[in-house]
N, CA, C and O atoms as a Tripos MOL2 file, in Angstrom:
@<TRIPOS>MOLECULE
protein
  300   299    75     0     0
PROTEIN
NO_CHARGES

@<TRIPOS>ATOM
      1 N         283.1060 -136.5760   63.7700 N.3       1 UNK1
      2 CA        283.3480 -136.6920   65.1970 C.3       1 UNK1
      3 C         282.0210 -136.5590   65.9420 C.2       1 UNK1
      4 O         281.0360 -135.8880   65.6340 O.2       1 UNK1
      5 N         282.2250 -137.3460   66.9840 N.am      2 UNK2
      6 CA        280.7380 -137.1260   68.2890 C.3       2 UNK2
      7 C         280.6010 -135.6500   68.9390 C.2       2 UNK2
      8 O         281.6430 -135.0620   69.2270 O.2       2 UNK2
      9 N         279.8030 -135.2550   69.0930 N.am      3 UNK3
     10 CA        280.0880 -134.1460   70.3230 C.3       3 UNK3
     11 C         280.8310 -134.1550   71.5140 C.2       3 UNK3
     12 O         281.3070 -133.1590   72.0590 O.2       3 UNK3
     13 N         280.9220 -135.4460   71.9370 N.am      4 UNK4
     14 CA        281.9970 -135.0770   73.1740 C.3       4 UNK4
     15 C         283.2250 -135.1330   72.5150 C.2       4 UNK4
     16 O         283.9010 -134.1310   72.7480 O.2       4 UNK4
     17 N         283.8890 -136.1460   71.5910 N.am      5 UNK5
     18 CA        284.8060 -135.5230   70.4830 C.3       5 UNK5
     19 C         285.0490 -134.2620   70.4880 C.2       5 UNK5
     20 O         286.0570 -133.7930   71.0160 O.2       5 UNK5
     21 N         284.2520 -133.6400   69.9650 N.am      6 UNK6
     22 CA        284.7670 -132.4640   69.6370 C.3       6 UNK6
     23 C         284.6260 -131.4360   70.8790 C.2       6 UNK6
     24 O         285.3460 -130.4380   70.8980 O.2       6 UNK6
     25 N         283.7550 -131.6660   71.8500 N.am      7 UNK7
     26 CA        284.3240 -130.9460   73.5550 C.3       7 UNK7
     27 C         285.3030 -131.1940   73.8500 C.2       7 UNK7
     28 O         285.9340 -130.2290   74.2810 O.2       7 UNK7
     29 N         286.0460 -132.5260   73.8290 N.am      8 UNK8
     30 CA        287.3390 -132.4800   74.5150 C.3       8 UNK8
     31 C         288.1890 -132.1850   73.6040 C.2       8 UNK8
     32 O         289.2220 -131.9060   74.2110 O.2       8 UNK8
     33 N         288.4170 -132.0500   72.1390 N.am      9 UNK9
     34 CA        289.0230 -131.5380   71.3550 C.3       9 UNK9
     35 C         289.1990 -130.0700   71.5720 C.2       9 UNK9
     36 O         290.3340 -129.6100   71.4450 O.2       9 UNK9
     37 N         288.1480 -129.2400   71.9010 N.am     10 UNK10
     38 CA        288.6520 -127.8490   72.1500 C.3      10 UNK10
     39 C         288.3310 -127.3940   73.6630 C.2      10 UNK10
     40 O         287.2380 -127.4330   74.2290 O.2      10 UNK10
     41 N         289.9970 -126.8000   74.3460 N.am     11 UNK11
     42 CA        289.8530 -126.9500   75.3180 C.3      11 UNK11
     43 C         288.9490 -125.3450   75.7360 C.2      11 UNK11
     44 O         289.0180 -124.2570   75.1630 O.2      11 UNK11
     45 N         288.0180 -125.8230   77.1180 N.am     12 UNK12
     46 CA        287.7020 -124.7880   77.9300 C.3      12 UNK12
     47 C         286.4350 -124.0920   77.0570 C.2      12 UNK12
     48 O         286.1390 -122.9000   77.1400 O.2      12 UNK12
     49 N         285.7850 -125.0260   76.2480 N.am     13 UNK13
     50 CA        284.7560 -124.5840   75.5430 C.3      13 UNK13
     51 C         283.3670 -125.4000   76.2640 C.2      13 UNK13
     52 O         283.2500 -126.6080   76.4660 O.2      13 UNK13
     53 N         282.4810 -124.4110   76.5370 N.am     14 UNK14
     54 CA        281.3470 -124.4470   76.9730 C.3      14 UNK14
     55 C         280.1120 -125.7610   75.8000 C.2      14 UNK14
     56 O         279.9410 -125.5740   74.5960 O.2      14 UNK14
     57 N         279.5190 -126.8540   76.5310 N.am     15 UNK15
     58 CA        278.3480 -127.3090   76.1840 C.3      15 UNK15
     59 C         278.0190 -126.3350   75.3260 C.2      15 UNK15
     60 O         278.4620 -126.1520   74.1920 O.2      15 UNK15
     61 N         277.3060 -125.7850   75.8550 N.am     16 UNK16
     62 CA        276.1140 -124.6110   75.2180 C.3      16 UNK16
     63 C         277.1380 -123.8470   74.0690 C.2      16 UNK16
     64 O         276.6930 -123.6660   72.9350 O.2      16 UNK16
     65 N         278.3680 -123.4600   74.3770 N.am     17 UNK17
     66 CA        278.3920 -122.5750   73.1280 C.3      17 UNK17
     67 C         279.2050 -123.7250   71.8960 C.2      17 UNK17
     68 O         279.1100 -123.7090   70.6690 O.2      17 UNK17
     69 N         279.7590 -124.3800   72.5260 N.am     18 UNK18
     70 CA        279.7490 -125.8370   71.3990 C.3      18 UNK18
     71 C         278.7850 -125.8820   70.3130 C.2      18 UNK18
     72 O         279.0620 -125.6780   69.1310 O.2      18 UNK18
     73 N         277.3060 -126.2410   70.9130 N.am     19 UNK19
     74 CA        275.9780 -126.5690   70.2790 C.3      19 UNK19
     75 C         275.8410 -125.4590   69.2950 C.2      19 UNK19
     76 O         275.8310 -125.4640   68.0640 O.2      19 UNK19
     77 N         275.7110 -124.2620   70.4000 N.am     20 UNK20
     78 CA        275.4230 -122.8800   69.4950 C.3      20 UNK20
     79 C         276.4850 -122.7880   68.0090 C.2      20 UNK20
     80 O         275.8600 -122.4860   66.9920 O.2      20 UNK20
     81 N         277.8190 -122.9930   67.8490 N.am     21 UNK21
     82 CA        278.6940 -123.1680   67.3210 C.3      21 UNK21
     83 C         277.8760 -123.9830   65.8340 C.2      21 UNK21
     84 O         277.2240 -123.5640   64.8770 O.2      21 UNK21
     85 N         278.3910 -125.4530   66.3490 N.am     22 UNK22
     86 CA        277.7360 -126.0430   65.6370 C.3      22 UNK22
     87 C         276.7140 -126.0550   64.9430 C.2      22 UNK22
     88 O         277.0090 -126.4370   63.8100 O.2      22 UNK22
     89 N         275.2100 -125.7340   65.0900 N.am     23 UNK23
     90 CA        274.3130 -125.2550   64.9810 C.3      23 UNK23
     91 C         274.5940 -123.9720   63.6220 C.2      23 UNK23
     92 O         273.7550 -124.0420   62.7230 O.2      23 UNK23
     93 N         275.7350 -122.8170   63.4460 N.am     24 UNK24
     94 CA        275.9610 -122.1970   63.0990 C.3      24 UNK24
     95 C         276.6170 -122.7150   61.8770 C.2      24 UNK24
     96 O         276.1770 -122.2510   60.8260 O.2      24 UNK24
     97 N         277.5160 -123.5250   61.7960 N.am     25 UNK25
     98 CA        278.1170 -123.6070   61.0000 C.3      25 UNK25
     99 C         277.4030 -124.8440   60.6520 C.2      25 UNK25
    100 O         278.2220 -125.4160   59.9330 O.2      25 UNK25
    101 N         276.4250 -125.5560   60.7260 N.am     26 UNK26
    102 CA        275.5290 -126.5630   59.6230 C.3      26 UNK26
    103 C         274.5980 -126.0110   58.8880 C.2      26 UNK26
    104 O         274.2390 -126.5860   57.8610 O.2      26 UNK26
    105 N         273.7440 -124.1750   59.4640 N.am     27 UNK27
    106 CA        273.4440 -123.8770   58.8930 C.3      27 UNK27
    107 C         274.2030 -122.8870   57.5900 C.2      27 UNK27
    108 O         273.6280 -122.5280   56.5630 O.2      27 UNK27
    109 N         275.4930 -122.6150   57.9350 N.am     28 UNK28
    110 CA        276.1560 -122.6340   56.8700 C.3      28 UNK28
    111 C         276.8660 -123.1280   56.0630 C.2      28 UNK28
    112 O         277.7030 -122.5820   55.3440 O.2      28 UNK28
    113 N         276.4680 -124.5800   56.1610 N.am     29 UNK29
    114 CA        276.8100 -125.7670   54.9570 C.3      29 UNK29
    115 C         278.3720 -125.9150   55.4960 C.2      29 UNK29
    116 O         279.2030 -126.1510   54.6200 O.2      29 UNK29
    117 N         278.7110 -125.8310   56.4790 N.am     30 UNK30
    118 CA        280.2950 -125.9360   56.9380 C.3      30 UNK30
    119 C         280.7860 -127.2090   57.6270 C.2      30 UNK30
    120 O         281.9650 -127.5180   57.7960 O.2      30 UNK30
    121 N         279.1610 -128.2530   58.1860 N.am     31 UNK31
    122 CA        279.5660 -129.0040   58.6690 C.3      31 UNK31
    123 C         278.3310 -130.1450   58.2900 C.2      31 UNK31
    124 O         277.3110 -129.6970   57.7660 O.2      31 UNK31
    125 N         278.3860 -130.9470   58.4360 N.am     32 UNK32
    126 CA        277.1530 -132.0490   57.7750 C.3      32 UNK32
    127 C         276.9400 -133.2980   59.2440 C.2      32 UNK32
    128 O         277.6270 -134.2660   59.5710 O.2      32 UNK32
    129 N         275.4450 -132.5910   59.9520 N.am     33 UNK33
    130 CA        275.4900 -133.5670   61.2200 C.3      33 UNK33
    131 C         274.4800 -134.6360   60.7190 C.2      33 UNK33
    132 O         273.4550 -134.5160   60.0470 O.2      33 UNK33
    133 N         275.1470 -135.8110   61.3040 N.am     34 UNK34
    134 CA        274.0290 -137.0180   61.0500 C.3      34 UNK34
    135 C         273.8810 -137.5920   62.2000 C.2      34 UNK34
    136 O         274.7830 -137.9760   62.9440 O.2      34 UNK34
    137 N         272.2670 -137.6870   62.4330 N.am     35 UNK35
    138 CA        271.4540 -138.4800   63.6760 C.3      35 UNK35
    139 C         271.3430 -139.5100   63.3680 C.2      35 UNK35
    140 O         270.5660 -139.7370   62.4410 O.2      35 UNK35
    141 N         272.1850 -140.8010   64.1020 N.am     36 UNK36
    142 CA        271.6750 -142.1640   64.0890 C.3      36 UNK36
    143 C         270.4190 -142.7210   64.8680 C.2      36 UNK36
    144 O         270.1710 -142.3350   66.0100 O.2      36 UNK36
    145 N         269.5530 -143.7440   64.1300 N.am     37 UNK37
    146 CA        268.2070 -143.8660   64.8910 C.3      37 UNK37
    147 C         268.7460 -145.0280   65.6810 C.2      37 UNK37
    148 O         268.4980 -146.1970   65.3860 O.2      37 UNK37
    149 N         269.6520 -144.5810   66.9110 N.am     38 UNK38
    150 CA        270.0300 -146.0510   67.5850 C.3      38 UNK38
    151 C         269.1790 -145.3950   68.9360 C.2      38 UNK38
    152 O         268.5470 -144.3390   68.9210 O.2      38 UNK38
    153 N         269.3450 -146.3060   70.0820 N.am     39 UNK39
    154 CA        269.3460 -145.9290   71.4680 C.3      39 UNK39
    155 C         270.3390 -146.1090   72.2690 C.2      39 UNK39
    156 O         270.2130 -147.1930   72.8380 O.2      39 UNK39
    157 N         271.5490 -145.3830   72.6720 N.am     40 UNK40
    158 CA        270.8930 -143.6480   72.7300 C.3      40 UNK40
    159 C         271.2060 -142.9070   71.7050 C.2      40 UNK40
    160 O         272.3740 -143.0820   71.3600 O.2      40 UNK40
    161 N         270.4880 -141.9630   70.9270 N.am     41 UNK41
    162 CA        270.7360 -141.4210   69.8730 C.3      41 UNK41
    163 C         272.4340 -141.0570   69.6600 C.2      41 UNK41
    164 O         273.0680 -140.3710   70.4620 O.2      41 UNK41
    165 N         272.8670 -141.5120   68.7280 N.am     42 UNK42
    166 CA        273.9940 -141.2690   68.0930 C.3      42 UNK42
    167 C         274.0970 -140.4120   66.9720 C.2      42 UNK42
    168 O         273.5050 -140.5830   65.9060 O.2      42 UNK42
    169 N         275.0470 -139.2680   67.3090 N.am     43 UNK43
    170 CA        275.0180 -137.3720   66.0450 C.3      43 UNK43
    171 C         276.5490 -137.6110   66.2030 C.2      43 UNK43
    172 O         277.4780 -137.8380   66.9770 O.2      43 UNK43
    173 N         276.1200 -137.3820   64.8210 N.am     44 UNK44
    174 CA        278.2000 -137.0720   64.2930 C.3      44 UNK44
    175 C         278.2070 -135.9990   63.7410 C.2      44 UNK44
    176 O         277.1250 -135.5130   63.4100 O.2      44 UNK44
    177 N         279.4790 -135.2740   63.4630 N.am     45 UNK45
    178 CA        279.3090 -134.3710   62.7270 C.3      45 UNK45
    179 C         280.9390 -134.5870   61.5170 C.2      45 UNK45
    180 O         282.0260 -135.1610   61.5740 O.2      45 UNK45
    181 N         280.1470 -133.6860   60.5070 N.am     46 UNK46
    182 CA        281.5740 -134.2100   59.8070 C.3      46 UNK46
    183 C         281.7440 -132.8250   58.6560 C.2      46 UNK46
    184 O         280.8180 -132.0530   58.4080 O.2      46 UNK46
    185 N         283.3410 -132.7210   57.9600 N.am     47 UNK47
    186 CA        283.3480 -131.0900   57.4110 C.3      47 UNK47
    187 C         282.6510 -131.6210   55.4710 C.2      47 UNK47
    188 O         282.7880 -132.6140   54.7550 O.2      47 UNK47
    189 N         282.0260 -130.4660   55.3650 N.am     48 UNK48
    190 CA        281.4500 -130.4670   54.0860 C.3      48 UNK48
    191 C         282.6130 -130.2890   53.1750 C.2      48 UNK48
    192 O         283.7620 -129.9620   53.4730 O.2      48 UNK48
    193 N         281.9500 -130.6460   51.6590 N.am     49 UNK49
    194 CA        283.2160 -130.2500   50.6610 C.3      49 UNK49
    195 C         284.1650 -128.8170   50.6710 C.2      49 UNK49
    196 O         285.2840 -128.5280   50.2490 O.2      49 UNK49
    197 N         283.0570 -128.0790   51.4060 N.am     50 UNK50
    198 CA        283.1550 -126.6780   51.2910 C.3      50 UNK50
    199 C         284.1550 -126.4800   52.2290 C.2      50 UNK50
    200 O         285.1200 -125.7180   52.1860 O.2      50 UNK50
    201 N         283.8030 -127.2590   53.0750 N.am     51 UNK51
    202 CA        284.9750 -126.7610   54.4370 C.3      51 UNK51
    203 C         286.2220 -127.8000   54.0500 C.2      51 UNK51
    204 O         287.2110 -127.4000   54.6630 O.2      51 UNK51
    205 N         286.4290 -128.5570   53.5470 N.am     52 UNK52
    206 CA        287.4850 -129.3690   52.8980 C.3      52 UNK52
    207 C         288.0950 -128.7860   52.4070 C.2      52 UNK52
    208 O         289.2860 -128.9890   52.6440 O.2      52 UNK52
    209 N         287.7570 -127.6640   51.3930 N.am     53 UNK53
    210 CA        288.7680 -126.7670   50.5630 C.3      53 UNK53
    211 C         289.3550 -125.7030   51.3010 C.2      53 UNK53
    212 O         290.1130 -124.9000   50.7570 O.2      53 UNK53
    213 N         288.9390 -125.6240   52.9630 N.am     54 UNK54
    214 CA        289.9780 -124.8450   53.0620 C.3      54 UNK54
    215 C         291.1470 -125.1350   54.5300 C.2      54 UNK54
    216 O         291.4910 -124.5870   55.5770 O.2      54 UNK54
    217 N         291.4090 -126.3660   53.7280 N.am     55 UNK55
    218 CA        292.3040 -127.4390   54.9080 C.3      55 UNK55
    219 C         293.5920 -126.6750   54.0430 C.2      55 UNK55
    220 O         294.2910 -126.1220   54.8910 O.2      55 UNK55
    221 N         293.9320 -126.5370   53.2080 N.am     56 UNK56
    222 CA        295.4970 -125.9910   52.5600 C.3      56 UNK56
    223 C         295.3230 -124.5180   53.4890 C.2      56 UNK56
    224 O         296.3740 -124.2180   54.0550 O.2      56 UNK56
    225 N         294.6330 -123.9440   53.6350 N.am     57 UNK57
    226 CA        294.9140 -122.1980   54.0970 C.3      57 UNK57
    227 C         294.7360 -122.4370   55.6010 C.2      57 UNK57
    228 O         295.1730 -121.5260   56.3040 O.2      57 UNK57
    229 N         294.2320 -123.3860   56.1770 N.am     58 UNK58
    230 CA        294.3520 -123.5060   57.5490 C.3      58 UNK58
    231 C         295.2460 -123.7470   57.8980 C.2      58 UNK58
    232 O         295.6590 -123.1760   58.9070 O.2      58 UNK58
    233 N         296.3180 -125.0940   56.9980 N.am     59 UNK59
    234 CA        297.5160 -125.7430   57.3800 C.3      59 UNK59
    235 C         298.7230 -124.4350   57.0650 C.2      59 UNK59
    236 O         299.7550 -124.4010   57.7360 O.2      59 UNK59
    237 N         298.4940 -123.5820   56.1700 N.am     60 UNK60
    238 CA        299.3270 -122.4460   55.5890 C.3      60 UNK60
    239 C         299.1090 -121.1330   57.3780 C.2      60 UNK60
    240 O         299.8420 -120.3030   57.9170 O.2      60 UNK60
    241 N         298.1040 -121.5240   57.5720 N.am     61 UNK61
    242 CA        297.7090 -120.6810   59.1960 C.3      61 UNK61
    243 C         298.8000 -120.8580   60.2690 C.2      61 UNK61
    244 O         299.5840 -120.1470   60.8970 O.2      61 UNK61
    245 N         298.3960 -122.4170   60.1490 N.am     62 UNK62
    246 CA        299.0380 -123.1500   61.3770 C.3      62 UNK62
    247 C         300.5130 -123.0810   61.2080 C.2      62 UNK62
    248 O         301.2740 -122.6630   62.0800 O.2      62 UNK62
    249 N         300.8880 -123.5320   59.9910 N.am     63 UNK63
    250 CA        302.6080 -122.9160   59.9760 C.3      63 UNK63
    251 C         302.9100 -121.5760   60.2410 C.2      63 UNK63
    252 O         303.8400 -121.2650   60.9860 O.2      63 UNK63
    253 N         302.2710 -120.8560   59.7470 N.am     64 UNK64
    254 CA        302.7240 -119.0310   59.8980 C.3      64 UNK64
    255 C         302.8880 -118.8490   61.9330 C.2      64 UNK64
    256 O         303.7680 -118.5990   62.7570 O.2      64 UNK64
    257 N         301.2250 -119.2100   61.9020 N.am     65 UNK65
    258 CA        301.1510 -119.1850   63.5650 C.3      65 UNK65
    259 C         302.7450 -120.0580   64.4020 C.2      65 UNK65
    260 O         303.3120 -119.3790   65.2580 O.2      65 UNK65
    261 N         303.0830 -120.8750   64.2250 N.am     66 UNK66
    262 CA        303.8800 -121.7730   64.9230 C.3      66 UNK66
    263 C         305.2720 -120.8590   64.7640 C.2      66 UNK66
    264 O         306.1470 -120.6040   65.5910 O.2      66 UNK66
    265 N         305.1070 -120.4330   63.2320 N.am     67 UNK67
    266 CA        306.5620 -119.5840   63.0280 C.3      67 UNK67
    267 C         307.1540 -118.9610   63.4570 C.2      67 UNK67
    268 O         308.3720 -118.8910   63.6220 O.2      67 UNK67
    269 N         305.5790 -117.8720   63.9450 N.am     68 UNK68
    270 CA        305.8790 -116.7360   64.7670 C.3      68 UNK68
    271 C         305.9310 -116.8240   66.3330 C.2      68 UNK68
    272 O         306.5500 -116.1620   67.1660 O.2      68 UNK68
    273 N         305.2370 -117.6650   66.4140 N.am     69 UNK69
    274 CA        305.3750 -117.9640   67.9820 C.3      69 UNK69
    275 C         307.1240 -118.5690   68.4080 C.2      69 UNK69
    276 O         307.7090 -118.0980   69.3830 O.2      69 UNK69
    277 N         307.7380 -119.5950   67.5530 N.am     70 UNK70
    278 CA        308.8530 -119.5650   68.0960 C.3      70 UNK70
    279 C         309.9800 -118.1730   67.8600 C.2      70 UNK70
    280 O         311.0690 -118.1740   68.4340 O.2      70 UNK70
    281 N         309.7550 -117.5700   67.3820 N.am     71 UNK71
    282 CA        310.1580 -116.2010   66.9550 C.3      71 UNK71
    283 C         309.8230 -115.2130   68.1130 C.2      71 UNK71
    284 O         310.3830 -114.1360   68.3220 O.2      71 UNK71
    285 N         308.8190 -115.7670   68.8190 N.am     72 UNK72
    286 CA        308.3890 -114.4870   69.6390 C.3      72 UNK72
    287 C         308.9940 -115.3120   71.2990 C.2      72 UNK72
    288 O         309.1190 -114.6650   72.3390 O.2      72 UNK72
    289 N         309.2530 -116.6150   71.1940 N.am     73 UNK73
    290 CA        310.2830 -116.5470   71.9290 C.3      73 UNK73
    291 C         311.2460 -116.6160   72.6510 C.2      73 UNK73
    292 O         311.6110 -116.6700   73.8260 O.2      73 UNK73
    293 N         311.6420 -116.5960   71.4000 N.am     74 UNK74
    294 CA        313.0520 -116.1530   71.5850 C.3      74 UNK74
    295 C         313.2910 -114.6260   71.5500 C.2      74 UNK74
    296 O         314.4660 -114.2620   71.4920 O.2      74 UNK74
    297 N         312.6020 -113.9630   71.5700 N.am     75 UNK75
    298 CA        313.0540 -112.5360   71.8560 C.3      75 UNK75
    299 C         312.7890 -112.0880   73.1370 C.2      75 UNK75
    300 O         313.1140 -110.9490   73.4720 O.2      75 UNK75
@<TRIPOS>BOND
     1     1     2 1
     2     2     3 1
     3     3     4 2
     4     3     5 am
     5     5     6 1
     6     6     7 1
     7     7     8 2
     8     7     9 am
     9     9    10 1
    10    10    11 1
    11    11    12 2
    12    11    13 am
    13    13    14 1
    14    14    15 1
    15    15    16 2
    16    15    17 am
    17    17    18 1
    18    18    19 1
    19    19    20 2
    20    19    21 am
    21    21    22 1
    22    22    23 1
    23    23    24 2
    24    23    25 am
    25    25    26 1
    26    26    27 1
    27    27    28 2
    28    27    29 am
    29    29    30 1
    30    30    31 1
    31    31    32 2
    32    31    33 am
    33    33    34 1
    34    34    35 1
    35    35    36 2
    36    35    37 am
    37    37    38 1
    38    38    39 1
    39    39    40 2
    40    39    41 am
    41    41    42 1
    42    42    43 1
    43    43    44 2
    44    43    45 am
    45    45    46 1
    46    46    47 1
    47    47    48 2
    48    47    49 am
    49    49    50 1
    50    50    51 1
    51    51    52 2
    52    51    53 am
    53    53    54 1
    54    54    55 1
    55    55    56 2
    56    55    57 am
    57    57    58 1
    58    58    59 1
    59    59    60 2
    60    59    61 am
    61    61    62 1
    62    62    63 1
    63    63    64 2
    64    63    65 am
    65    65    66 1
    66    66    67 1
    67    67    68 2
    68    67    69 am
    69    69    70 1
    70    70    71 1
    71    71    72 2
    72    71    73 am
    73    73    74 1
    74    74    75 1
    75    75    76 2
    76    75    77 am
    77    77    78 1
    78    78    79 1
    79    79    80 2
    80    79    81 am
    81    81    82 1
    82    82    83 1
    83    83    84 2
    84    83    85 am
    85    85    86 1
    86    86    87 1
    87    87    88 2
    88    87    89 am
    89    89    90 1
    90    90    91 1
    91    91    92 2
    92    91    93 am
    93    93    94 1
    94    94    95 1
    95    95    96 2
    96    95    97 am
    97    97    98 1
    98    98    99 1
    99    99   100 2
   100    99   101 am
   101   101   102 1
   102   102   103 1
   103   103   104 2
   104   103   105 am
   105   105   106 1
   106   106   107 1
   107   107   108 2
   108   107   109 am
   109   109   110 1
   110   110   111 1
   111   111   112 2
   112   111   113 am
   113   113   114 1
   114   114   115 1
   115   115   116 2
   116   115   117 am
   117   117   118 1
   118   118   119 1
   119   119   120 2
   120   119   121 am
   121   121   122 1
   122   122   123 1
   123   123   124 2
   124   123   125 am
   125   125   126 1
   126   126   127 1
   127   127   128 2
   128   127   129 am
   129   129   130 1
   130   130   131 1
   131   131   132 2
   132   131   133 am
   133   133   134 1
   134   134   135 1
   135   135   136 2
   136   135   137 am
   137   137   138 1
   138   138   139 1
   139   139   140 2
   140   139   141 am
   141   141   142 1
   142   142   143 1
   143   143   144 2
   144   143   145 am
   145   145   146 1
   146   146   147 1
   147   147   148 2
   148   147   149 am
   149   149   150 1
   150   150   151 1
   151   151   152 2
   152   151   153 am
   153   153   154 1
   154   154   155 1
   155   155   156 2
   156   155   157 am
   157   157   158 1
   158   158   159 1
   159   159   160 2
   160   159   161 am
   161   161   162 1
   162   162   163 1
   163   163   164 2
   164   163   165 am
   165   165   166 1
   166   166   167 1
   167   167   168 2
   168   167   169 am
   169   169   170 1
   170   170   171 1
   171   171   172 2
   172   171   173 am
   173   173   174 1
   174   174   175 1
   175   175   176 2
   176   175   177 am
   177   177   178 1
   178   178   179 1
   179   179   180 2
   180   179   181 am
   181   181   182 1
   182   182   183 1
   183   183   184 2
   184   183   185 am
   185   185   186 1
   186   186   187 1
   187   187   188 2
   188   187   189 am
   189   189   190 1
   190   190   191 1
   191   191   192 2
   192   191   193 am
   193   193   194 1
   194   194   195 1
   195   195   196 2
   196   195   197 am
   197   197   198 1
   198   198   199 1
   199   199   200 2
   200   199   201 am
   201   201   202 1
   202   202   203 1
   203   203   204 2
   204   203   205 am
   205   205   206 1
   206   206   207 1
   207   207   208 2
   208   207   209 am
   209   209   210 1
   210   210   211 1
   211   211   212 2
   212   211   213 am
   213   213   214 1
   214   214   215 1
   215   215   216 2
   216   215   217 am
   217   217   218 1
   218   218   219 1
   219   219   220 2
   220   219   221 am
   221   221   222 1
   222   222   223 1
   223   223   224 2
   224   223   225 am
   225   225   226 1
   226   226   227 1
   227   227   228 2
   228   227   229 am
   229   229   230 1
   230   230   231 1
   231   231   232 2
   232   231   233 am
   233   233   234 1
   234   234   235 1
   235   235   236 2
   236   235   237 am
   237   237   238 1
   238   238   239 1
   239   239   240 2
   240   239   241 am
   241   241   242 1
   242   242   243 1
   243   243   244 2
   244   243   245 am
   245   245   246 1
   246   246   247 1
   247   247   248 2
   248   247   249 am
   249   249   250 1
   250   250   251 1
   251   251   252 2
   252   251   253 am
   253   253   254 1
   254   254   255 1
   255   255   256 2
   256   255   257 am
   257   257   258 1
   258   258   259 1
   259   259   260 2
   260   259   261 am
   261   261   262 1
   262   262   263 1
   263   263   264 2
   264   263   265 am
   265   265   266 1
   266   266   267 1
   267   267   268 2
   268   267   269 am
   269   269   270 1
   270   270   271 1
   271   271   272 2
   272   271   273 am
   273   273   274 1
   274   274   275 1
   275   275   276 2
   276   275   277 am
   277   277   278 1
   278   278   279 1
   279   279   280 2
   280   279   281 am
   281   281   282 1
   282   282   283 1
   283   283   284 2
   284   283   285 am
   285   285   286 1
   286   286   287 1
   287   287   288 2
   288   287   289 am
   289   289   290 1
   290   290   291 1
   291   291   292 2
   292   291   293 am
   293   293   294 1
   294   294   295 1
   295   295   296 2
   296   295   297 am
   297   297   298 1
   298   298   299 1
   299   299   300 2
@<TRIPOS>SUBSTRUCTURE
     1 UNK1         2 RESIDUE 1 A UNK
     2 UNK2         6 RESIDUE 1 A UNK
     3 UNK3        10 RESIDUE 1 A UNK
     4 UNK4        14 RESIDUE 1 A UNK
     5 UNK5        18 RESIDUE 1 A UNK
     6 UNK6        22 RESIDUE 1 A UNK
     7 UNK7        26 RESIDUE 1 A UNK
     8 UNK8        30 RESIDUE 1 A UNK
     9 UNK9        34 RESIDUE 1 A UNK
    10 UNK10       38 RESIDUE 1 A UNK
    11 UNK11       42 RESIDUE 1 A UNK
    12 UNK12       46 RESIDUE 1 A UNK
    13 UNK13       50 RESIDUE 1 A UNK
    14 UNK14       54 RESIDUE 1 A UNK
    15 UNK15       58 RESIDUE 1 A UNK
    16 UNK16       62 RESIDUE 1 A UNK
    17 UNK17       66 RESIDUE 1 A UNK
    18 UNK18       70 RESIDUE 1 A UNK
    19 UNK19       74 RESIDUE 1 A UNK
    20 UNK20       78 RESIDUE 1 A UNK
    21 UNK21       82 RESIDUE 1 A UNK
    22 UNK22       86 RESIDUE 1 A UNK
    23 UNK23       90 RESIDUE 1 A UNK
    24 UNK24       94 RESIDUE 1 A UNK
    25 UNK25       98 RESIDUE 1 A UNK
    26 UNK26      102 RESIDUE 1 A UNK
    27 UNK27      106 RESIDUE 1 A UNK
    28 UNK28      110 RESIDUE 1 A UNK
    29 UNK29      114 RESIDUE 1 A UNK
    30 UNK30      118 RESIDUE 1 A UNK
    31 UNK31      122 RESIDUE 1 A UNK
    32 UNK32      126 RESIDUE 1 A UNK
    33 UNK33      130 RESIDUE 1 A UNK
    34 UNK34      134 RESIDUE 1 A UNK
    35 UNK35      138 RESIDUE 1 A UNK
    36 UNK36      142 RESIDUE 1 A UNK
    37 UNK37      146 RESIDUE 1 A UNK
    38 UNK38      150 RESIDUE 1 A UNK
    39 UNK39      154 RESIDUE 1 A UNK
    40 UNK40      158 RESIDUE 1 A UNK
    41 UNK41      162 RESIDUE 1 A UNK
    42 UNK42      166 RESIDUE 1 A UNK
    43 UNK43      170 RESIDUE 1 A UNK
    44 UNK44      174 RESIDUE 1 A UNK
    45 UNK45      178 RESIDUE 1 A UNK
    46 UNK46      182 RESIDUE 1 A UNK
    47 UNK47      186 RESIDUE 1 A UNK
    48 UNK48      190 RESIDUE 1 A UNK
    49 UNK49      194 RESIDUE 1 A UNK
    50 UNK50      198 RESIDUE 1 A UNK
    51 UNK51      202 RESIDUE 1 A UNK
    52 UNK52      206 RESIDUE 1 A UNK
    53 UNK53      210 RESIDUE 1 A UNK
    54 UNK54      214 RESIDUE 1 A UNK
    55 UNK55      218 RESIDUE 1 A UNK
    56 UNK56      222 RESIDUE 1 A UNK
    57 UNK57      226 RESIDUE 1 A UNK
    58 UNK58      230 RESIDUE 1 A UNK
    59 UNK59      234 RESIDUE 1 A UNK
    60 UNK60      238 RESIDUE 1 A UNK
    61 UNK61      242 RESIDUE 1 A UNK
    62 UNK62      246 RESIDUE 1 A UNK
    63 UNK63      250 RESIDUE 1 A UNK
    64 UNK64      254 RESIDUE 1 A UNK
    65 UNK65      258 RESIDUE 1 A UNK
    66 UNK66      262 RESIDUE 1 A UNK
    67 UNK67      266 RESIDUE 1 A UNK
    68 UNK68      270 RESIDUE 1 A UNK
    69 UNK69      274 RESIDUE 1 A UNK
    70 UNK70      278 RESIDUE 1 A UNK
    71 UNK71      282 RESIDUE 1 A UNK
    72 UNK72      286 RESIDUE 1 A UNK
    73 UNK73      290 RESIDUE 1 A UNK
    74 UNK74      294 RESIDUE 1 A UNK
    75 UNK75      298 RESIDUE 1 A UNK
């Protein structure tokens, strides 16, 4: 995904702490950014093998989370 991709993908998240974000997690091999030599520079970013393996425990997240939320309410 582009950077504005992924700004409007998460809502109410700051430029700056986006970058900072990012920045963080390429130096921990979590995300793999590539600079195209076009004009105007074109950066993608995309998830490493590493972060691939943990799409089953995120999706196992996202169900638990959803579970409980309709659980919570209805009470």
């Amino acid at each position: 995904m582009r950077f504005g991709e992924l700004k409007k993908s998460i809502q109410g998240i700051t430029e700056r702490m986006l970058t900072l974000q990012l920045r963080k997690m390429e130096a921990n091999k979590l995300i793999k950014r590539t600079v195209y030599a076009e004009v105007p520079p074109r950066v993608e970013y995309e998830m490493t093998s590493i972060t691939r393996e943990l799409d089953p425990i995120i999706k196992e997240l996202q169900a638990w989370g959803e579970k409980h939320r309709k659980m919570m309410e209805h009470t």
